[in-house]
N, C-alpha and C positions, 0 to 999 in steps of 0.2 A: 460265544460257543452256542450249538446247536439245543445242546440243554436249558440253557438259560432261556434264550430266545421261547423255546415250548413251553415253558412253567409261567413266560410271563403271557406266551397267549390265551394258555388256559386262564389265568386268575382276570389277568385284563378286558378277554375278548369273550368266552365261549362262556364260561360261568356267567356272567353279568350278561348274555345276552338270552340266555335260556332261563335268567330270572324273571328276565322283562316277559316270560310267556305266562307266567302264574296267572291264571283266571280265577282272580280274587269274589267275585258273586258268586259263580257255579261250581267252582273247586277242579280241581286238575291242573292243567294245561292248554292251551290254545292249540287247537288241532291242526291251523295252517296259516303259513306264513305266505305268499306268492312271489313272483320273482320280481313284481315292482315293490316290495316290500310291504303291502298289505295284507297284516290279520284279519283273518274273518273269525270274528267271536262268536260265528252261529256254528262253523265247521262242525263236522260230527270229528268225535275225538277216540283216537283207537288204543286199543291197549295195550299193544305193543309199545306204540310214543312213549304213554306212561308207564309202562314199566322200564321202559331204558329211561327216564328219563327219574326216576327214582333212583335206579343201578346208579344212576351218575352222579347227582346230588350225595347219596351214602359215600358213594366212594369217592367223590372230590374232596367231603368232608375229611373222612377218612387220612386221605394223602395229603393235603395243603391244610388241615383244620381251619376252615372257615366255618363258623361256628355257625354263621347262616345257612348254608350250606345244609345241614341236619334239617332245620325248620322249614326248605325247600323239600327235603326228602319226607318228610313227615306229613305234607302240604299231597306232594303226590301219592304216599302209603292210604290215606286218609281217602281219597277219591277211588283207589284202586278196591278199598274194601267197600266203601259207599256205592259203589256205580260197577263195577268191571264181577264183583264175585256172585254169581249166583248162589243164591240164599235156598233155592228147593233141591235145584240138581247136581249142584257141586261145579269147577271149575269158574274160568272165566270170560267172558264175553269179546267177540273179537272187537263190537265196538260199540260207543253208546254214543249218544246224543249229546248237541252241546252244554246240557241242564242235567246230563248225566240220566238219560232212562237208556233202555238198552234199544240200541239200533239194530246192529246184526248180532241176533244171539245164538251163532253158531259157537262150537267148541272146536278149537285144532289145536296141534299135541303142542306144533310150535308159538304159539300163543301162554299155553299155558307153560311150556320151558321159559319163556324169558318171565313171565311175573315168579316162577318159583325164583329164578337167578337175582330177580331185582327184590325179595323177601330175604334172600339168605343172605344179601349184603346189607339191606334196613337193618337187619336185627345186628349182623356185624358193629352196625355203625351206631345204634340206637339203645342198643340190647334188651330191645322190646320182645318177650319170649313169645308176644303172640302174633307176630311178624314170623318167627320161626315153626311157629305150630302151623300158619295157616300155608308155608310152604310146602312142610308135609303131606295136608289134607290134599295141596294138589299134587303133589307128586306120587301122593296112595291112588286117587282118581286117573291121574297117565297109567300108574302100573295095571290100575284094575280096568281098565277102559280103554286103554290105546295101544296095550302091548299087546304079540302074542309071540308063536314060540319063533319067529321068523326076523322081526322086528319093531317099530311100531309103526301102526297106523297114523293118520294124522288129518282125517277130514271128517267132522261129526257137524250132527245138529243138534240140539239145545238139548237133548235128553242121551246125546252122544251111539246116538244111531248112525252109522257112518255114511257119509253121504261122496259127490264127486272131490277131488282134491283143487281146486280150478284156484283157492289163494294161492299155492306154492308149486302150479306147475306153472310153466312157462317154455318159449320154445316151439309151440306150435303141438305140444306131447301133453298127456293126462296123465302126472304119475302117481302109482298108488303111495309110493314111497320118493325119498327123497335124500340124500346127501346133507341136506343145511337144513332141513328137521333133527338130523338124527347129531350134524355137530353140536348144533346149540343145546339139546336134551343133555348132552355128555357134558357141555360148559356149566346149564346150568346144575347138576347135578356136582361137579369139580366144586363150583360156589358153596352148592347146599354141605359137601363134605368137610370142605375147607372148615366151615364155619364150624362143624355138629359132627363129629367122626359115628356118623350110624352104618353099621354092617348093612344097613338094604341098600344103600346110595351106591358104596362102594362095590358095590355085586353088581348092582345096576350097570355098574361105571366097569366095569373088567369085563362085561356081555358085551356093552355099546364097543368097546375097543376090540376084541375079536370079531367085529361086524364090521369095521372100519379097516381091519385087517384081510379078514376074508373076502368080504365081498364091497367094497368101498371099492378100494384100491387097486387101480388095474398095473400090475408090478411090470406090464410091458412098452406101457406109456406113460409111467412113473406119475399120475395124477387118479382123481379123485372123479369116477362116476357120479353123476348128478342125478338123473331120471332113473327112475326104478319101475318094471311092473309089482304085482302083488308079490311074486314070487324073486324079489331081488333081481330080473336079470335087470341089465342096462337098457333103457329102450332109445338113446340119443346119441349119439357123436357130438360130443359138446365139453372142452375142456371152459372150466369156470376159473379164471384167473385169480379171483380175487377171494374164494373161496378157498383154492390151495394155497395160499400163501396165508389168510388167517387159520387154515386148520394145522398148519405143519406148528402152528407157536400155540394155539389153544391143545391140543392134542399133549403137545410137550408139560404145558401147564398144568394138565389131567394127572400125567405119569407123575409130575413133582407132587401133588397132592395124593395120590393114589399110594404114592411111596408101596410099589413094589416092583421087585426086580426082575419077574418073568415078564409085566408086561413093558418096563423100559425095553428088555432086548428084544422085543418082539416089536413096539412100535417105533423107538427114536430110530431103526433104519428108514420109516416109512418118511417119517418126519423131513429128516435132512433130505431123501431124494425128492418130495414137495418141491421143498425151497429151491433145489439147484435146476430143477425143473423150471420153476417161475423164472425165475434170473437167465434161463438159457432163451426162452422163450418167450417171456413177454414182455420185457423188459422194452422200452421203448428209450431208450439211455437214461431219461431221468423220470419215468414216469409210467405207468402199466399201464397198456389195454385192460381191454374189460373183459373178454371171451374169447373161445375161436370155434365155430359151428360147423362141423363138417369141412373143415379144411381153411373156412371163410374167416378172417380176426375180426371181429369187431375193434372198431380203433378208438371209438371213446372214451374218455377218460370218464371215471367214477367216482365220487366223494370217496367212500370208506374203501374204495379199493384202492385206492393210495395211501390213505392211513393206515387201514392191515399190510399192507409192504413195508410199512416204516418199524411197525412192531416184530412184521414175521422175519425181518432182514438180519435187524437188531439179534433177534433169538436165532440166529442162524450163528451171529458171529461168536454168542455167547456161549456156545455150544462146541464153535469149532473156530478157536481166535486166528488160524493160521486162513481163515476166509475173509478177508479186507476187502475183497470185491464187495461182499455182503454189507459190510459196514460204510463203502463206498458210495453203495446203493443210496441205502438208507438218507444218507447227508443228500443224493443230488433229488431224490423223490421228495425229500423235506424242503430242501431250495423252491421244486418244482411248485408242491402247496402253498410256499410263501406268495410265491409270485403271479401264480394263477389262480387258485383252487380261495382262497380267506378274498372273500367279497369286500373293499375297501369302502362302499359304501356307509356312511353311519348306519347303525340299527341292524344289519347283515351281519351274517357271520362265512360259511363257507358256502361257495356254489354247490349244486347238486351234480350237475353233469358237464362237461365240456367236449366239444367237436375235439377230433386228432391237433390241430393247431391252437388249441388252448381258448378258442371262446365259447363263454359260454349260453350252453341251451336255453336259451329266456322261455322254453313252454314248461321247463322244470322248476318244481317248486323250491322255496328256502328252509319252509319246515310243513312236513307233511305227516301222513301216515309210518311213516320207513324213516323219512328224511329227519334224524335227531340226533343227541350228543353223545351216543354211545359209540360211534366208530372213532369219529376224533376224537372227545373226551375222553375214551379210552386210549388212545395213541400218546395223548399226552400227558396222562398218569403212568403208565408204562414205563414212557421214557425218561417221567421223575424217577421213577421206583429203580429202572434199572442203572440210571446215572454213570451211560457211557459218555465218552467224548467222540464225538463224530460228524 
């Protein structure tokens, strides 16, 4: 069974291979992995890596109780307050050096959502309350720093003076704003409530989903605007494949946390036409492209955007059991990972990118900046948790 099969890649393959990255002298993580399998223990280390790579540890703990697992999470908590928090001006760092001093010490919004997300699941899993306090202090620094009455902002320098947005556009476009800023603030905000039910998180979280509704969502192409000017409009033709199929289930996972009922009727339509979207479109039978630009697919295959179609497929069917396409999906894009995507080499874990006929990019890295265990580690907690058969 497909379940089985994923529970024992997590415990066998992807746990024990992201333990092997603990940089025991300097603290954190190893910044980079290459695609002949060498780390470089000088790499500069960013904070995104570690905080998903916290996220994951808590909550592998969390879901399998490896009890190691916590003292991994504690290993990464520990370097994120040491190295990533600035101590004068609040937030934190997008990256430091490999001895941990601060390398780029700019501030961006989406930076600082995943270290709140990877604090609100530490203290989940630790119940360390000052894991949870120092989530706050950033999520008071996004409201007071990065919001306004429009949306947020997302590109600052080290005293949160706003500068160009140039980490999170892409595309060939400068956007002021952005679609996978504003999901992941809402995720990790879902995390912070999950854990702590405070009336700001959840206000926060009921604004970000009228934003997501209004102006996200173009209800005539049933997908999810990426580039933004200052003033929300769209500035690209550019459907993001692998971003509408994780938003249609993190979105869902919002509303089950949010537990209210004006905004389920207001976003679970948005939700399902996501998915039935993705499945008309991108589906490559067992596998997703990555984009489509102006009319153009990109045909590459992408680590996480194959694992967010295994989870967003799964919450499609769970959603609406009479969609066995959806659950169909799921099985052959899981196939598709086995057989292409999990690097059989020892010491590898998943490739980063693959050409349309399944080889892979050797100029992409194994573990990088971006490239960590939060998209599949997440994929296969998921589908422990949600313990279909498919």
């Amino acid at each position: 069974m497909r379940t089985e099969e994923i529970k024992n890649h997590l415990t066998n393959d992807i746990i024990p291979f992201w333990k092997k990255l603990r940089d025991e002298q300097h603290g954190g993580y190893y910044g980079e992995m290459d695609f002949d399998l060498n780390i470089n223990r000088k790499a500069d280390k960013g904070c995104i890596l570690n905080s998903r790579i916290l996220w994951f540890f808590s909550n592998a703990y969390n879901t399998v109780r490896d009890e190691e697992c916590l003292q991994y999470a504690a290993h990464a908590y520990k370097f994120l307050t040491d190295a990533f928090l600035d101590k004068e001006y609040g937030g934190v760092y997008w990256s430091v050096t490999y001895d941990g001093k601060p390398k780029d010490d700019s501030k961006h919004t989406y930076n600082q959502a995943f270290a709140i997300y990877a604090l609100a699941s530490y203290y989940d899993a630790s119940g360390d309350k000052k894991a949870l306090k120092l989530a706050y202090e950033l999520a008071d620094k996004v409201e007071s720093e990065c919001r306004d009455d429009i949306g947020y902002l997302e590109a600052f320098d080290r005293r949160f003076n706003p500068v160009d947005n140039e980490k999170l556009s892409e595309n060939g476009v400068m956007a002021a704003r952005t679609m996978n800023t504003l999901l992941h603030m809402f995720e990790a905000y879902t995390e912070l409530y999950r854990v702590d039910k405070d009336k700001r998180i959840s206000d926060s979280m009921a604004w970000m989903l009228d934003i997501f509704a209004d102006k996200i969502f173009n209800p005539n192409l049933n997908r999810l605007e990426v580039f933004f000017d200052y003033n929300m409009n769209p500035i690209i033709d550019l459907h993001s494949y692998g971003h509408d199929i994780e938003a249609s289930w993190l979105l869902d996972r919002g509303l089950e946390i949010l537990n209210e009922s004006k905004y389920y009727e207001k976003i679970s339509p948005i939700t399902r036409r996501l998915a039935d979207k993705i499945r008309s479109v991108a589906l490559d039978n067992d596998s997703l492209y990555n984009e489509c630009e102006k009319g153009h697919i990109d045909t590459r295959k992408i680590w996480w955007v194959q694992a967010e179609a295994v989870v967003g497929f799964l919450n499609g069917y769970q959603k609406d059991p009479g969609r066995t396409d959806y659950l169909a999906a799921a099985g052959r894009i899981w196939d598709y990972i086995k057989f292409y995507f999990i690097d059989k080499r020892k010491g590898s874990e998943w490739y980063n990118e693959l050409y349309k006929d399944g080889t892979p990019i050797k100029s992409k890295e194994i573990v990088g900046p971006w490239k960590c265990p939060y998209h599949n580690g997440r994929m296969c907690l998921e589908v422990i948790k949600r313990n279909l058969s498919f």
